[in-house]
DOPA-673683 format. One record per residue (C-alpha): residue in three letters; z, y, x. Coordinates in pm, whole numbers, plus 32768, in hexadecimal, padded with zeros to 4 digits. Example, Ala and Ser with C-alpha at 12.3 -4.5 7.8 and 13.67 -1.06 7.14 Angstrom:
% residues 2
ALA, 830C, 7E3E, 84CE
SER, 82CA, 7F96, 8557
END
This chain:
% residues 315
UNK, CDB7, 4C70, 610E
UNK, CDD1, 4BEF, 5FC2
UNK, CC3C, 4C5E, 5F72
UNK, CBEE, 4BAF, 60CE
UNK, CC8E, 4A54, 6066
UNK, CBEA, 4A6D, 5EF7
UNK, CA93, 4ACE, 5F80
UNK, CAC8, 499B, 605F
UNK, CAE9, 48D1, 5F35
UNK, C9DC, 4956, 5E8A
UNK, C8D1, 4901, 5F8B
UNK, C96A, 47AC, 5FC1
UNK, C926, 4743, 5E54
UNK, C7C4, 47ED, 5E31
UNK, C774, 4711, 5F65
UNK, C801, 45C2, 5EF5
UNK, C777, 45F3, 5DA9
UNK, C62A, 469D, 5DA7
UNK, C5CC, 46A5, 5F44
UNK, C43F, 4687, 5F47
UNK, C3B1, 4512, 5F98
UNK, C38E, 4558, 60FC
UNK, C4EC, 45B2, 6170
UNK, C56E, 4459, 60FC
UNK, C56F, 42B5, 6143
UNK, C5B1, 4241, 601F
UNK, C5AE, 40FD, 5F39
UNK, C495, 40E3, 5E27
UNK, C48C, 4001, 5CEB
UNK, C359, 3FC3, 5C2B
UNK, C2EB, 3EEB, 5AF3
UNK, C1B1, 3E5D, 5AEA
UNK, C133, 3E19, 59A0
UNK, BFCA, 3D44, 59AC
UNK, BF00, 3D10, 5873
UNK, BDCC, 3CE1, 57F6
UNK, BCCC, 3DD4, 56FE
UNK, BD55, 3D38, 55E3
UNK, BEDD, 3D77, 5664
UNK, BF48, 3C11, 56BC
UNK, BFF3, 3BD0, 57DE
UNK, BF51, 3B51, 591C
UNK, C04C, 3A4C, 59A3
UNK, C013, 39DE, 5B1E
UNK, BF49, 3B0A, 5B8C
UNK, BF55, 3B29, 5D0D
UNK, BFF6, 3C6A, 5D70
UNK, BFF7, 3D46, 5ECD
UNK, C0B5, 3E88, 5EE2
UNK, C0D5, 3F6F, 5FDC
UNK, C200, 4051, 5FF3
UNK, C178, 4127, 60FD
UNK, C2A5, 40E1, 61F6
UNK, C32B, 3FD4, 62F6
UNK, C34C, 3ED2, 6198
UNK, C1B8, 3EB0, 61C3
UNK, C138, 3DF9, 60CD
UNK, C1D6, 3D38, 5FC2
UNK, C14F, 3BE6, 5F25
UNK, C161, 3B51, 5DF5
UNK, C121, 3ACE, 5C87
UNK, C15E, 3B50, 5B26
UNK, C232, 3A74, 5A30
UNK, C1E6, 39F3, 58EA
UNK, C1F0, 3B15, 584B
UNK, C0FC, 3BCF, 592D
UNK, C23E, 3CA4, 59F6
UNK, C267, 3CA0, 5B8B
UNK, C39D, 3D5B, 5BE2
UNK, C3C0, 3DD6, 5D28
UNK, C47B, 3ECD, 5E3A
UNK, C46B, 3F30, 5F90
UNK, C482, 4078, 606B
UNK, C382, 4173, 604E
UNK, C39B, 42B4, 615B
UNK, C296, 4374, 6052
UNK, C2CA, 4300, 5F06
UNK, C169, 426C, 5EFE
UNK, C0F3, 4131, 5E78
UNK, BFBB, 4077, 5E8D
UNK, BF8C, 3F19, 5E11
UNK, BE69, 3E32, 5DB9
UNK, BE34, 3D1B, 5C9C
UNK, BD7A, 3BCB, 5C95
UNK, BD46, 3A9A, 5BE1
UNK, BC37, 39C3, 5BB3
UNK, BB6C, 39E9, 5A7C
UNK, BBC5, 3B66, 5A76
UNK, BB49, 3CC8, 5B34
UNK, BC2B, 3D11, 5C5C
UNK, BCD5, 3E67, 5BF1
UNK, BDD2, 3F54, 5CA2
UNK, BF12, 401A, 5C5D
UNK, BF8D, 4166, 5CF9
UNK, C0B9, 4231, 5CCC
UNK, C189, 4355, 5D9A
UNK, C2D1, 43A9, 5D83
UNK, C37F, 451C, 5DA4
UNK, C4DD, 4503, 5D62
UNK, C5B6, 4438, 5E1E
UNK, C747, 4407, 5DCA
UNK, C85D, 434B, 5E6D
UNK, C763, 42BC, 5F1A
UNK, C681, 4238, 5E4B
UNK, C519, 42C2, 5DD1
UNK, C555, 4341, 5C52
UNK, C503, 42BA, 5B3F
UNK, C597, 4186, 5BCF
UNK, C4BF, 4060, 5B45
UNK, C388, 410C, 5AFE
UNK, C2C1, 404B, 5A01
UNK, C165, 4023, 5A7D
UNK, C06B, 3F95, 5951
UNK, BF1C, 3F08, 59E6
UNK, BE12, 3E84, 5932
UNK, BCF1, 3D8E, 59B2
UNK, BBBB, 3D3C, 5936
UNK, BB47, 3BAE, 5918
UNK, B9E4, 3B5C, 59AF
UNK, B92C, 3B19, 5895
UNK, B794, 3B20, 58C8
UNK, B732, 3B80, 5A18
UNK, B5DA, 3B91, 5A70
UNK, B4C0, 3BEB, 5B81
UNK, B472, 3D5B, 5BB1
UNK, B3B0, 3E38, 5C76
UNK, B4BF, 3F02, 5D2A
UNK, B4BF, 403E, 5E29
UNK, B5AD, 4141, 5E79
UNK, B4FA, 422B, 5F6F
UNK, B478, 43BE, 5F94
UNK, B2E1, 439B, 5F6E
UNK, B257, 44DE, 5FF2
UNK, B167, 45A7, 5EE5
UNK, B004, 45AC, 5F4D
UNK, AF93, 46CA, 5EA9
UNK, B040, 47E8, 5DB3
UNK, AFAF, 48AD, 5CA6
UNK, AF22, 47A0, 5BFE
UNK, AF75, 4668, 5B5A
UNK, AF6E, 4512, 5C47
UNK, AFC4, 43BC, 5BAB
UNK, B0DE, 42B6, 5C64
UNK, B09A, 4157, 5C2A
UNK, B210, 408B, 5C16
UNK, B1B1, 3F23, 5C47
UNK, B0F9, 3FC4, 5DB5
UNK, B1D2, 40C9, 5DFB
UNK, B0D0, 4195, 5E46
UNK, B013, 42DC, 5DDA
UNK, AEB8, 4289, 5D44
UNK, AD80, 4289, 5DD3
UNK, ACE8, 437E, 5E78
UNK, AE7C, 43C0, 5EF5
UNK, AEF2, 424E, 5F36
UNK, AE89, 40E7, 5ECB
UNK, AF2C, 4101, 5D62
UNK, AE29, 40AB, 5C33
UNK, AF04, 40F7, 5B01
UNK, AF90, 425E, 5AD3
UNK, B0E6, 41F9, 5A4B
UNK, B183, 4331, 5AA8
UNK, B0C0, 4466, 5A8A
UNK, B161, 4570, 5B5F
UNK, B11B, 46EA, 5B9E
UNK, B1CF, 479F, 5C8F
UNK, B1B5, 4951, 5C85
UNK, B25B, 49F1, 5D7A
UNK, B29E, 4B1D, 5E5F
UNK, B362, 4AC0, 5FBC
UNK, B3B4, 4BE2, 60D2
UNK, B4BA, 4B3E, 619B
UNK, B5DF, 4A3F, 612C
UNK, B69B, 4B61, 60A1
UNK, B58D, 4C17, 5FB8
UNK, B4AA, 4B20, 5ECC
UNK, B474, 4AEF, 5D55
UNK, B3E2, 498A, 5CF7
UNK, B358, 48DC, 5BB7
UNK, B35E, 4758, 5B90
UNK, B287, 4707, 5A57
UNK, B27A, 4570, 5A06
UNK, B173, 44FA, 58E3
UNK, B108, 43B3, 5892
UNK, AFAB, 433D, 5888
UNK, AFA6, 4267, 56FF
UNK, B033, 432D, 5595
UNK, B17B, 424D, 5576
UNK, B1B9, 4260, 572C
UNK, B304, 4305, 5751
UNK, B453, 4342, 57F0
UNK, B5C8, 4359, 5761
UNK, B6F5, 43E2, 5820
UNK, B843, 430D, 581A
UNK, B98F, 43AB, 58B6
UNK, BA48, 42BD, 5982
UNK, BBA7, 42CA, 58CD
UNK, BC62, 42B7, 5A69
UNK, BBFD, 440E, 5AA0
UNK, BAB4, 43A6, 5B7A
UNK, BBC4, 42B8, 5C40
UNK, BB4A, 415F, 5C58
UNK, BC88, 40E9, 5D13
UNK, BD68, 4109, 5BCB
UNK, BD43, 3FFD, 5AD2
UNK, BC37, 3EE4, 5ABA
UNK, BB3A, 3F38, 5BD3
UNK, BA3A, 3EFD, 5AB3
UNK, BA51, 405A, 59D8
UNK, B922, 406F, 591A
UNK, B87A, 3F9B, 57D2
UNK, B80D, 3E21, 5805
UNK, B714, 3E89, 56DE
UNK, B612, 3F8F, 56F3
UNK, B635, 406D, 55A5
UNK, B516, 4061, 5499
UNK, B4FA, 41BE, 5466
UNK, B561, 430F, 54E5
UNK, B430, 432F, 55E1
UNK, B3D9, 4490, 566C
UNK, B2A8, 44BF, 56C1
UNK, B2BA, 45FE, 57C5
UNK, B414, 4618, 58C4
UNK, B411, 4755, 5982
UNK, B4FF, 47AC, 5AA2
UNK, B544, 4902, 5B5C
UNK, B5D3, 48FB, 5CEE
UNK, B610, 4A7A, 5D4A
UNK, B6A8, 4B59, 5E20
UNK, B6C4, 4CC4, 5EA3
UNK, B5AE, 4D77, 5DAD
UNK, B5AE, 4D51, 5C67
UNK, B71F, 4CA7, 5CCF
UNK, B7DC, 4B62, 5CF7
UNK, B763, 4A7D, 5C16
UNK, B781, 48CD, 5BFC
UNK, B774, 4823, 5AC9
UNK, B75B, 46F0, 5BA4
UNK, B8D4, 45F3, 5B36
UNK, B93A, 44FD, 5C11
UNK, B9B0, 444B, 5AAF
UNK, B870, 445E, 5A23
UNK, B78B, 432C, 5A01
UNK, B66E, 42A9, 5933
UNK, B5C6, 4190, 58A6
UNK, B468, 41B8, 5881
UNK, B352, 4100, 57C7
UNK, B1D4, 40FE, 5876
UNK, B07E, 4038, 581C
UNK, B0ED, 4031, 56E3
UNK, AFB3, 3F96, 55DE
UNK, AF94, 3FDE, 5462
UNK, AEDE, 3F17, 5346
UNK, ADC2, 3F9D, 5259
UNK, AEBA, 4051, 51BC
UNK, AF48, 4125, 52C3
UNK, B0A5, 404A, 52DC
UNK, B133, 3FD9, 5426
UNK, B0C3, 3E86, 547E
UNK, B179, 3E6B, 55F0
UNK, B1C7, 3F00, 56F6
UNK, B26E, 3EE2, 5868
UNK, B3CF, 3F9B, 5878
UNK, B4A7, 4017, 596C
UNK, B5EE, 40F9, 59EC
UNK, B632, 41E8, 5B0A
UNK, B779, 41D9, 5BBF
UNK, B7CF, 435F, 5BDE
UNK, B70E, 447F, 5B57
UNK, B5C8, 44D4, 5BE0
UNK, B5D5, 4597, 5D2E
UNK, B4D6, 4688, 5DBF
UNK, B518, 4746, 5F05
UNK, B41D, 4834, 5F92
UNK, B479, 480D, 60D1
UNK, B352, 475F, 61D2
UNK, B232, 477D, 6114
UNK, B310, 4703, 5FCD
UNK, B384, 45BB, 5F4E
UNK, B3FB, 44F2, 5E12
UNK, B506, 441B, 5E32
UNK, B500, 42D7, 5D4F
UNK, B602, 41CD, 5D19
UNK, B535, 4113, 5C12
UNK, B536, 3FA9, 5B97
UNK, B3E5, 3F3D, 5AC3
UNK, B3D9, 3E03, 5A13
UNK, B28E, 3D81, 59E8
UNK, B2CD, 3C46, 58D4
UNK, B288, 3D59, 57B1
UNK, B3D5, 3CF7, 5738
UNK, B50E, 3E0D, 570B
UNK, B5C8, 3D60, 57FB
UNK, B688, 3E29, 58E5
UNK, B751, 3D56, 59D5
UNK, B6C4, 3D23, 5B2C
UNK, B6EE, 3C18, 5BDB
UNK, B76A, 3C94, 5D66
UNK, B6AC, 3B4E, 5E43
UNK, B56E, 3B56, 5D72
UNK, B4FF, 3CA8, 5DB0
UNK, B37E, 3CBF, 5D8C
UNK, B360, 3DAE, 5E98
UNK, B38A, 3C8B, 5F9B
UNK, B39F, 3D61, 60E5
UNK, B482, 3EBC, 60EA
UNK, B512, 3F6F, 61E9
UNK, B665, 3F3C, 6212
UNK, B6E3, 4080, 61C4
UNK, B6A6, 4041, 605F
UNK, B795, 3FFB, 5F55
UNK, B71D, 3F4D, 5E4B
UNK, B844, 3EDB, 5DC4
UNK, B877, 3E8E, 5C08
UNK, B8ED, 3FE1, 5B90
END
């Protein structure tokens, strides 16, 4: 009897102090710290937080010094918020709880540090986020950004921004080894990756991740990705936190040295899938001013008419 009353206790304290999320109600507390790149605080930020529960969403600002302190009841532990003020990048917060004790979602007061971006520069761009089916494979065929198009004899395009080449071999959707090759068409055309420091998730952080400038250097001139499956083997060195800025018509002087050129980023890496005939997916953003300029401006998209299934959101 004496085993049965301690075993009792045992299981009662495992459960108040480390049951899983999902067996409890429970209270959370969370910090929100707002700043800016160069770590001042953003006072008067407008806040909305989700607590995943009956609370619904919570509303408010952030002090003086940039803090918004806040509690309600959460039935999952998870938090989702969003961040606005004029002047700055809307950006977004998310956080999940485990441990819950007495009643209350551990660590109690959770400190939460977001940063967000100001608007700076934002410009014009040609901007698309869509799957363009390849027209031919085994041999190179050039993609033309400011049309959106493959070139001529393929589609309407007249500049061969993007030279692509796509090898593959496809069976079925379970057995298929494919090659995307991209090339440039001038000597100093060329593509960089940049890793998106939220782990590919735009919903953490400023919704604007990647460089306002385009980099002077560190052009590639060749990218190669590999899609496979059942023989040779599973293969995808395809990264949802991969992205690029790329640089295209570039010009050089008498002496070989860049004079200009148009520049650019891709949201996400570079996805081909075999599957119906095969298709490259593109979330790309060209600015055609022949400045490095990076920010896009959402309501002066170049691309005036878009189906509405496409994002085209600032990255």
């Amino acid at each position: 009897m004496k085993y049965g009353y301690l075993t009792v206790i045992i299981v009662f304290l495992f459960v108040v102090f480390y049951a899983p999320a999902a067996q409890a109600l429970s209270v959370a507390k969370i910090v929100v710290k707002v700043m800016d790149e160069a770590g001042a605080p953003v006072n008067n930020a407008h806040l909305n937080i989700r607590f995943s529960s009956d609370s619904g969403t919570v509303i408010g600002f952030t002090d003086d010094n940039g803090i918004f302190e806040v509690k309600a009841i959460s039935n999952d532990g998870v938090i989702l918020g969003d961040i606005t003020k004029d002047g700055y990048y809307e950006s977004g917060l998310a956080h999940s709880f485990y441990v819950t004790r007495f009643g209350m979602w551990q660590p109690w007061g959770k400190e939460l540090t977001v940063v967000m971006r100001p608007i700076v520069n934002p410009v014009p761009m040609y901007v698309r986020n869509h799957s363009f089916k390849v027209p031919v494979k085994g041999e190179e065929v050039g993609f033309d950004l400011e049309k959106a198009d493959w070139v001529i004899p393929y589609g309407q395009g007249t500049k061969a921004d993007f030279v692509f080449r796509i090898d593959q071999r496809y069976d079925d959707g379970n057995n298929f080894d494919c090659r995307l090759t991209l090339t440039f068409s001038n000597p100093l055309d060329g593509i960089q990756v940049i890793n998106d420091d939220g782990g590919g998730d735009f919903n953490v952080g400023s919704r604007y991740h990647l460089p306002r400038t385009a980099p002077e250097i560190g052009y590639l001139s060749k990218l190669q990705k590999r899609n496979s499956t059942g023989t040779p083997g599973y293969v995808l060195d395809m990264k949802d936190d991969n992205n690029y800025i790329f640089r295209v018509r570039s010009e050089v002087d008498e002496n070989g040295k860049l004079k200009r050129a148009m520049y650019g980023k891709i949201r996400g890496d570079l996805w081909y899938t075999p599957g119906d005939g095969g298709k490259i997916s593109l979330h790309y953003f060209l600015n055609p001013d022949y400045t490095r300029n990076l920010e896009f401006d959402p309501k002066r998209n170049l691309f005036i008419i878009l189906s509405g299934s496409e994002n085209v959101r600032q990255p």
